[in-house]
mmCIF file of the N, C-alpha and C atoms, coordinates in Angstrom:
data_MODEL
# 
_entry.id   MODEL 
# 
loop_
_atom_site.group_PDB 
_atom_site.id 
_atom_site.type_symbol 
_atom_site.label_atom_id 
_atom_site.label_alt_id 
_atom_site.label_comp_id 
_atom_site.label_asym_id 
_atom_site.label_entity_id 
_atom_site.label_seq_id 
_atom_site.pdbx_PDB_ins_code 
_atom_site.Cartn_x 
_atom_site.Cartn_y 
_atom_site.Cartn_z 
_atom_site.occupancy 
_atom_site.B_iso_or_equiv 
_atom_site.pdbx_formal_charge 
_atom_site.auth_seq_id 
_atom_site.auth_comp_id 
_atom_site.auth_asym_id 
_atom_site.auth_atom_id 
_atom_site.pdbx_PDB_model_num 
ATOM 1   N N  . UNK A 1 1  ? 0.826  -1.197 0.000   1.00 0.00 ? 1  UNK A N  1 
ATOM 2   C CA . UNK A 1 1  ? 0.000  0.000  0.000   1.00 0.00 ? 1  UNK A CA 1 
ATOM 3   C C  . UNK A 1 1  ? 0.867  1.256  0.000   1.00 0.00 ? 1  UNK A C  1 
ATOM 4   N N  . UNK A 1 2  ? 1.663  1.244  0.800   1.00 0.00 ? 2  UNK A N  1 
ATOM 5   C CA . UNK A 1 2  ? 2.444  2.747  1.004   1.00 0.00 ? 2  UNK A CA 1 
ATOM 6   C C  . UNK A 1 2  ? 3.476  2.765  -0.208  1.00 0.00 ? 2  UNK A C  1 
ATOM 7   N N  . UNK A 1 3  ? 4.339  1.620  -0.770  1.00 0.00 ? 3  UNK A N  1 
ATOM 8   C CA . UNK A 1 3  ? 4.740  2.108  -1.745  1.00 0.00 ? 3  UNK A CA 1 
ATOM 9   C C  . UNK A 1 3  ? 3.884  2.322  -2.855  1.00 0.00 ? 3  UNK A C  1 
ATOM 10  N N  . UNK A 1 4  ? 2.529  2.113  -3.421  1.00 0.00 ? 4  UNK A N  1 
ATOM 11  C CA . UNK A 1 4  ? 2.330  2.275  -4.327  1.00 0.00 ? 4  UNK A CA 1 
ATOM 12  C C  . UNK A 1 4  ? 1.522  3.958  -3.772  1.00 0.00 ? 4  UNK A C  1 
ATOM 13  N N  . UNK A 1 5  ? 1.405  4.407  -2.535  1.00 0.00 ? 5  UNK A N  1 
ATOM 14  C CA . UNK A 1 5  ? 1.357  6.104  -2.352  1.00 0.00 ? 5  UNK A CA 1 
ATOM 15  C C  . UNK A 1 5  ? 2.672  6.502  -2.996  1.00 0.00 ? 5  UNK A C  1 
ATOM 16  N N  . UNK A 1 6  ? 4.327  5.953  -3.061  1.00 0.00 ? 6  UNK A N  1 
ATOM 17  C CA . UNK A 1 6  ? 5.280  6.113  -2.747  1.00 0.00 ? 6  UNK A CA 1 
ATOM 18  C C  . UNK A 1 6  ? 5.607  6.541  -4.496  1.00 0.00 ? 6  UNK A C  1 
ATOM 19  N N  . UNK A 1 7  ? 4.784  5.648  -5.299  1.00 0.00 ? 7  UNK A N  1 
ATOM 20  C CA . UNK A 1 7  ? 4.936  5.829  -6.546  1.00 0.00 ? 7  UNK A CA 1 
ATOM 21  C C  . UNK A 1 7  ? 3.933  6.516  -6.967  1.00 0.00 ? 7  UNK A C  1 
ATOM 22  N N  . UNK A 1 8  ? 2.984  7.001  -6.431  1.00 0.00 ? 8  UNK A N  1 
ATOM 23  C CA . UNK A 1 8  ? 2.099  7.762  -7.005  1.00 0.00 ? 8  UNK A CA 1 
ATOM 24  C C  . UNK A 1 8  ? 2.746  9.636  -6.992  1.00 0.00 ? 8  UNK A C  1 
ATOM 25  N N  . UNK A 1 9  ? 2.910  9.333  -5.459  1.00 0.00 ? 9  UNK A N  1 
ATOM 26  C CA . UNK A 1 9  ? 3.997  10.924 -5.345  1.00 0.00 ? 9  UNK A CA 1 
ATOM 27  C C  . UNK A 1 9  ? 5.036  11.023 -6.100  1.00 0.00 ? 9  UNK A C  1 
ATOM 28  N N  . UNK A 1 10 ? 5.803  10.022 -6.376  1.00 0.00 ? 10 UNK A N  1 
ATOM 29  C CA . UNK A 1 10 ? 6.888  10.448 -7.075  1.00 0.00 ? 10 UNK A CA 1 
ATOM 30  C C  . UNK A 1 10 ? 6.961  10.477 -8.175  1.00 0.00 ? 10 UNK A C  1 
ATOM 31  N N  . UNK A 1 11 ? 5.628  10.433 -9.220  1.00 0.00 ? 11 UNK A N  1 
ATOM 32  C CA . UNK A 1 11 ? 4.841  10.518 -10.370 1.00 0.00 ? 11 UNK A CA 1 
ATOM 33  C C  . UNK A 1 11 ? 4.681  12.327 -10.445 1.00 0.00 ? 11 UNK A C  1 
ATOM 34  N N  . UNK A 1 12 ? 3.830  12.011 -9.353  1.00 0.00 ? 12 UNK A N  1 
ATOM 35  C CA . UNK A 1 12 ? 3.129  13.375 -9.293  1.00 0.00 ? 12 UNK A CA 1 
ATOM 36  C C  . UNK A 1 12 ? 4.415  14.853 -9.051  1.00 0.00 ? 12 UNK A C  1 
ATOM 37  N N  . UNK A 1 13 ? 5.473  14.252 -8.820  1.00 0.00 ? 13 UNK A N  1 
ATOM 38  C CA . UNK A 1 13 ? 6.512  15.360 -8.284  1.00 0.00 ? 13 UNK A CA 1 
ATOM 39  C C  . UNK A 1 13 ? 7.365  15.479 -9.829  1.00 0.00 ? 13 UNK A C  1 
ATOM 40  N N  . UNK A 1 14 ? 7.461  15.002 -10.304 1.00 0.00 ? 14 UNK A N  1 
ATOM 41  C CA . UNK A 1 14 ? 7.947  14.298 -11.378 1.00 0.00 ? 14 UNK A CA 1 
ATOM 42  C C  . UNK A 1 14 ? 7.147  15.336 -12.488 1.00 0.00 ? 14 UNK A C  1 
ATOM 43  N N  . UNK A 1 15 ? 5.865  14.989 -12.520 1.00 0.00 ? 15 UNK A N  1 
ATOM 44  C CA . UNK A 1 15 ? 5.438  15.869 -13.244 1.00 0.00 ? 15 UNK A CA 1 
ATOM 45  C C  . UNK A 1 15 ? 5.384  17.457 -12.846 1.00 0.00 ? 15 UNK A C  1 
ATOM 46  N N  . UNK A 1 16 ? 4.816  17.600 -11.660 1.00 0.00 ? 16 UNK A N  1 
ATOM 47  C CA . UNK A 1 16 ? 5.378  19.032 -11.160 1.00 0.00 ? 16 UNK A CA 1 
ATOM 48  C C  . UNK A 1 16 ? 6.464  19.767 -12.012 1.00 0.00 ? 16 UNK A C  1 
ATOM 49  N N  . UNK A 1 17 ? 7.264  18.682 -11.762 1.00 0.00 ? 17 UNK A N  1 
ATOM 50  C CA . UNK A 1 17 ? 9.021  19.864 -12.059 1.00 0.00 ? 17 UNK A CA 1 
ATOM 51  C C  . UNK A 1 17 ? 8.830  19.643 -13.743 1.00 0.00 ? 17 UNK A C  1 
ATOM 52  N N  . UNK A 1 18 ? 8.449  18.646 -14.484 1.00 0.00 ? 18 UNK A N  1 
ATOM 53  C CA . UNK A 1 18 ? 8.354  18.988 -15.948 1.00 0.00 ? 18 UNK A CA 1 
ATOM 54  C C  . UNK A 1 18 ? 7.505  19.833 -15.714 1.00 0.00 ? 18 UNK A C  1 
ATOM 55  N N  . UNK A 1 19 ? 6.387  20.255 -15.387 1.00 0.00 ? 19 UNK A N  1 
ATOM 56  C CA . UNK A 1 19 ? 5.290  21.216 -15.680 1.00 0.00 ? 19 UNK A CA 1 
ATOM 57  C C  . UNK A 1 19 ? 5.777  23.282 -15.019 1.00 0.00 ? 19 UNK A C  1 
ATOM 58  N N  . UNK A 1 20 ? 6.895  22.690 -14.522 1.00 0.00 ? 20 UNK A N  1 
ATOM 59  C CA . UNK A 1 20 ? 7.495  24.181 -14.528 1.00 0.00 ? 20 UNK A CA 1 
ATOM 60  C C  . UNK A 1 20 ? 6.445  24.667 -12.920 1.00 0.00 ? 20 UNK A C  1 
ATOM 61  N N  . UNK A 1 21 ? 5.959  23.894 -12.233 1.00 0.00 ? 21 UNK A N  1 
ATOM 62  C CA . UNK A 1 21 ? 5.066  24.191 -11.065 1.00 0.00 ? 21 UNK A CA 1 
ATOM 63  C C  . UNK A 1 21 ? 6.151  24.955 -10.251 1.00 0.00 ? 21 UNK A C  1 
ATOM 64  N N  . UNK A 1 22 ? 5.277  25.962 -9.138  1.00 0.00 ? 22 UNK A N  1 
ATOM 65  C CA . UNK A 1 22 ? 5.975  27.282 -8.499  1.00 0.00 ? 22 UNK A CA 1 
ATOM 66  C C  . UNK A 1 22 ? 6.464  26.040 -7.169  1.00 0.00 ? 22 UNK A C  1 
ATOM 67  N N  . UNK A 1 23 ? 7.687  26.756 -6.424  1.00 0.00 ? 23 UNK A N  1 
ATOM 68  C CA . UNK A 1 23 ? 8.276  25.879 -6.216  1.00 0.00 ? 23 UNK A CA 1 
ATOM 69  C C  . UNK A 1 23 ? 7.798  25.116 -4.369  1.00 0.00 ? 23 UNK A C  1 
ATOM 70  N N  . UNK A 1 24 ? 7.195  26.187 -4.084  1.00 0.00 ? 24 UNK A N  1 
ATOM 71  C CA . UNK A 1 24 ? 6.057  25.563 -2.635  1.00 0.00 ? 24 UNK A CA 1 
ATOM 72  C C  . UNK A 1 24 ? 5.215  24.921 -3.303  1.00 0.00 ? 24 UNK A C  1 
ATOM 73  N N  . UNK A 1 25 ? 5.194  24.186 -4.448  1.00 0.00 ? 25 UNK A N  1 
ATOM 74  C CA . UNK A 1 25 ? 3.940  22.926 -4.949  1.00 0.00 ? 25 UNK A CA 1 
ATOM 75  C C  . UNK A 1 25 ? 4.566  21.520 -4.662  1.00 0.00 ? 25 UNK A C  1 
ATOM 76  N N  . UNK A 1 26 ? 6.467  22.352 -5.466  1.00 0.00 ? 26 UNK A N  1 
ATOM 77  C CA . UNK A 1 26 ? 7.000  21.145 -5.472  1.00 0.00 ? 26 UNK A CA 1 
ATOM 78  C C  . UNK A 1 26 ? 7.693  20.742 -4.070  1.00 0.00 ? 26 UNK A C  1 
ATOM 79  N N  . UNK A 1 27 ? 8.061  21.423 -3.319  1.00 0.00 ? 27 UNK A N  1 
ATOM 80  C CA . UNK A 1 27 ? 8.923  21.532 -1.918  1.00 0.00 ? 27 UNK A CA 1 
ATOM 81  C C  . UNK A 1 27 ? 7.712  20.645 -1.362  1.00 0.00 ? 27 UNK A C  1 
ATOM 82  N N  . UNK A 1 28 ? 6.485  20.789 -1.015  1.00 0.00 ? 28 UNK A N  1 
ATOM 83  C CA . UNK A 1 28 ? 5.260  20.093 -0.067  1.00 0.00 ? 28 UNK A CA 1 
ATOM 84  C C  . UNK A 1 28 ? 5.087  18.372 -1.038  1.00 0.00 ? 28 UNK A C  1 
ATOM 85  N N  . UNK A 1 29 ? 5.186  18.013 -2.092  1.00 0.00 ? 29 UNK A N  1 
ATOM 86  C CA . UNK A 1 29 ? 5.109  17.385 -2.962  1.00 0.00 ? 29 UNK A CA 1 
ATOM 87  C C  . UNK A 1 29 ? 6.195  16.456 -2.220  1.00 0.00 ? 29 UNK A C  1 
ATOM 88  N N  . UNK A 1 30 ? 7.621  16.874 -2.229  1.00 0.00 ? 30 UNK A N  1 
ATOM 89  C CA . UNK A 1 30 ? 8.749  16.464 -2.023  1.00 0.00 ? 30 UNK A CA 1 
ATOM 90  C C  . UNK A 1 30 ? 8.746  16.006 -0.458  1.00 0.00 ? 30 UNK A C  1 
ATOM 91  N N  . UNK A 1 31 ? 8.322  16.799 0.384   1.00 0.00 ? 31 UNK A N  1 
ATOM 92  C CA . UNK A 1 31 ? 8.420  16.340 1.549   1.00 0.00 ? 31 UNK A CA 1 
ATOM 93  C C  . UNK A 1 31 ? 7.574  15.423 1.890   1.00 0.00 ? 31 UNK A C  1 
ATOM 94  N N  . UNK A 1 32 ? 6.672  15.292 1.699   1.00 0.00 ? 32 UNK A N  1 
ATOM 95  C CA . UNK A 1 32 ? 5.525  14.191 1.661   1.00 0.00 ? 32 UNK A CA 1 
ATOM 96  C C  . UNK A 1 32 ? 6.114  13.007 1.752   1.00 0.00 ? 32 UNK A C  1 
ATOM 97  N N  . UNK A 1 33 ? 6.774  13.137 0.026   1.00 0.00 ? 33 UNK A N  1 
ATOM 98  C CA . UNK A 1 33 ? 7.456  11.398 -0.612  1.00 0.00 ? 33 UNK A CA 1 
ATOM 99  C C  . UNK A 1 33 ? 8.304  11.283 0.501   1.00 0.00 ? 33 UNK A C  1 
ATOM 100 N N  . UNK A 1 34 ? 9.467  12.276 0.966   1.00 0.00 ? 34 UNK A N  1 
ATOM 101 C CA . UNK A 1 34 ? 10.155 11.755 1.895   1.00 0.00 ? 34 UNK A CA 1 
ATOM 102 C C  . UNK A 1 34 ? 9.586  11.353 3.230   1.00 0.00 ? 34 UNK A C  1 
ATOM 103 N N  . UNK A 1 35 ? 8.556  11.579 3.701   1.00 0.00 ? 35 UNK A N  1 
ATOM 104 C CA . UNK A 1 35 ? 8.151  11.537 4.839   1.00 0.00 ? 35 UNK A CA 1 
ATOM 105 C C  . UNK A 1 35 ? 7.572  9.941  4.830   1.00 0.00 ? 35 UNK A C  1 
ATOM 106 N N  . UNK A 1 36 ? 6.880  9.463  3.286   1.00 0.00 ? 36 UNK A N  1 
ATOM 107 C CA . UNK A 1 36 ? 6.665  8.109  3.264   1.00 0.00 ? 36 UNK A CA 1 
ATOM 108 C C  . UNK A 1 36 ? 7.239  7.908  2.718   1.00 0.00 ? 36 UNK A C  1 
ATOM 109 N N  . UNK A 1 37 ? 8.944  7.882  2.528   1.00 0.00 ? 37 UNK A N  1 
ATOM 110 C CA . UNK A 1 37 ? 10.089 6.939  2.349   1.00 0.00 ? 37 UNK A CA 1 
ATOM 111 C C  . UNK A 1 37 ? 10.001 6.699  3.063   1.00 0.00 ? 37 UNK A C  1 
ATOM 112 N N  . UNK A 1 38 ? 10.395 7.145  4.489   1.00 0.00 ? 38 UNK A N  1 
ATOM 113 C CA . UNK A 1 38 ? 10.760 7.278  6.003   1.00 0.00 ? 38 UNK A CA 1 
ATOM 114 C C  . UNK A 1 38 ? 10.351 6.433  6.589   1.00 0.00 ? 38 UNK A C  1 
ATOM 115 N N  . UNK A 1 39 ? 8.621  6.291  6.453   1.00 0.00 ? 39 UNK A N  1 
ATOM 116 C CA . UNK A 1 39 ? 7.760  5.685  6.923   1.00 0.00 ? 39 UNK A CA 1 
ATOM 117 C C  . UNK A 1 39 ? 8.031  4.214  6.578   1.00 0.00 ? 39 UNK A C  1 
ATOM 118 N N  . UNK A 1 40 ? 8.229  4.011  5.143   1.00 0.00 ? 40 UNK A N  1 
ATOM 119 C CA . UNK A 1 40 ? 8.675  2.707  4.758   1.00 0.00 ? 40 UNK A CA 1 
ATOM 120 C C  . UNK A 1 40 ? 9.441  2.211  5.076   1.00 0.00 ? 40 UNK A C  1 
ATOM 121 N N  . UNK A 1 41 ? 10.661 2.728  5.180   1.00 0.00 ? 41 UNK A N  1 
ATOM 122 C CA . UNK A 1 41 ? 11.788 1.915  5.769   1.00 0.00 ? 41 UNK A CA 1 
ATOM 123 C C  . UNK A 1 41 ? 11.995 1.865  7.126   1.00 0.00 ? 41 UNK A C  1 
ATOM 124 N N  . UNK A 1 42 ? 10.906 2.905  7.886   1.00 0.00 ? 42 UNK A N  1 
ATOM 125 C CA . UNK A 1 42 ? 10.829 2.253  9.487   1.00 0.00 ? 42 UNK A CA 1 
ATOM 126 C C  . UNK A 1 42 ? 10.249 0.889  9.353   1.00 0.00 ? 42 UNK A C  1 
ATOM 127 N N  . UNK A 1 43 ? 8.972  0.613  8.499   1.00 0.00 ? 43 UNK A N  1 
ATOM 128 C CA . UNK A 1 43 ? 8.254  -0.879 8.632   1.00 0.00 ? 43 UNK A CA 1 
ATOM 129 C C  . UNK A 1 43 ? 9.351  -2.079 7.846   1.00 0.00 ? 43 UNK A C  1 
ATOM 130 N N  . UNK A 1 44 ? 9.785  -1.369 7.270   1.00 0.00 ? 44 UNK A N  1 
ATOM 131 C CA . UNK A 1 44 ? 10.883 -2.385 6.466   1.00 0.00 ? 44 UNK A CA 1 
ATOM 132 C C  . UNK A 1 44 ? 11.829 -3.129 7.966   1.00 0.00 ? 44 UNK A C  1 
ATOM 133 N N  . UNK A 1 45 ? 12.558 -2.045 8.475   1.00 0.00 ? 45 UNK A N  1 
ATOM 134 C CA . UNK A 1 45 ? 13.722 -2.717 9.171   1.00 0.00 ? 45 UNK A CA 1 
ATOM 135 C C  . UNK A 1 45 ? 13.245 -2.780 10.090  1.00 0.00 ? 45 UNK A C  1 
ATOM 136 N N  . UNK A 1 46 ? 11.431 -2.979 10.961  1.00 0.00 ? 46 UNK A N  1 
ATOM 137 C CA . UNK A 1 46 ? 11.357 -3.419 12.029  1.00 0.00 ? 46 UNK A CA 1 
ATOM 138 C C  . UNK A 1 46 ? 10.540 -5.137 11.963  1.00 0.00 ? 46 UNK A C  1 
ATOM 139 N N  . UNK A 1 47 ? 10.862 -5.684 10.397  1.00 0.00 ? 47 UNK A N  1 
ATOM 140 C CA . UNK A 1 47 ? 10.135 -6.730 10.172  1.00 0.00 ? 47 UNK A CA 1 
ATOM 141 C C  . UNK A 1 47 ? 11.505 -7.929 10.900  1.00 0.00 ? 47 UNK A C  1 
# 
């Protein structure tokens, strides 16, 4: 589940920066994905 949020954001950020988006679209965009990287690899290395 969370990686496929994980690939949806990083779709969506992806297109942002081709689409020339102002850059508090892409900065909140960006922190997000990192925040559920984060998230992932806490559940990853507590398996």
């Amino acid at each position: 589940m969370i990686d496929k949020q994980i690939l949806k954001l990083r779709e969506e950020l992806n297109n942002s920066i081709i689409n020339g988006e102002d850059y508090e679209t892409i900065y909140k965009i960006s922190v997000e994905l990192d925040e559920l990287i984060a998230e992932y690899y806490k559940k990853e290395t507590s398996k």
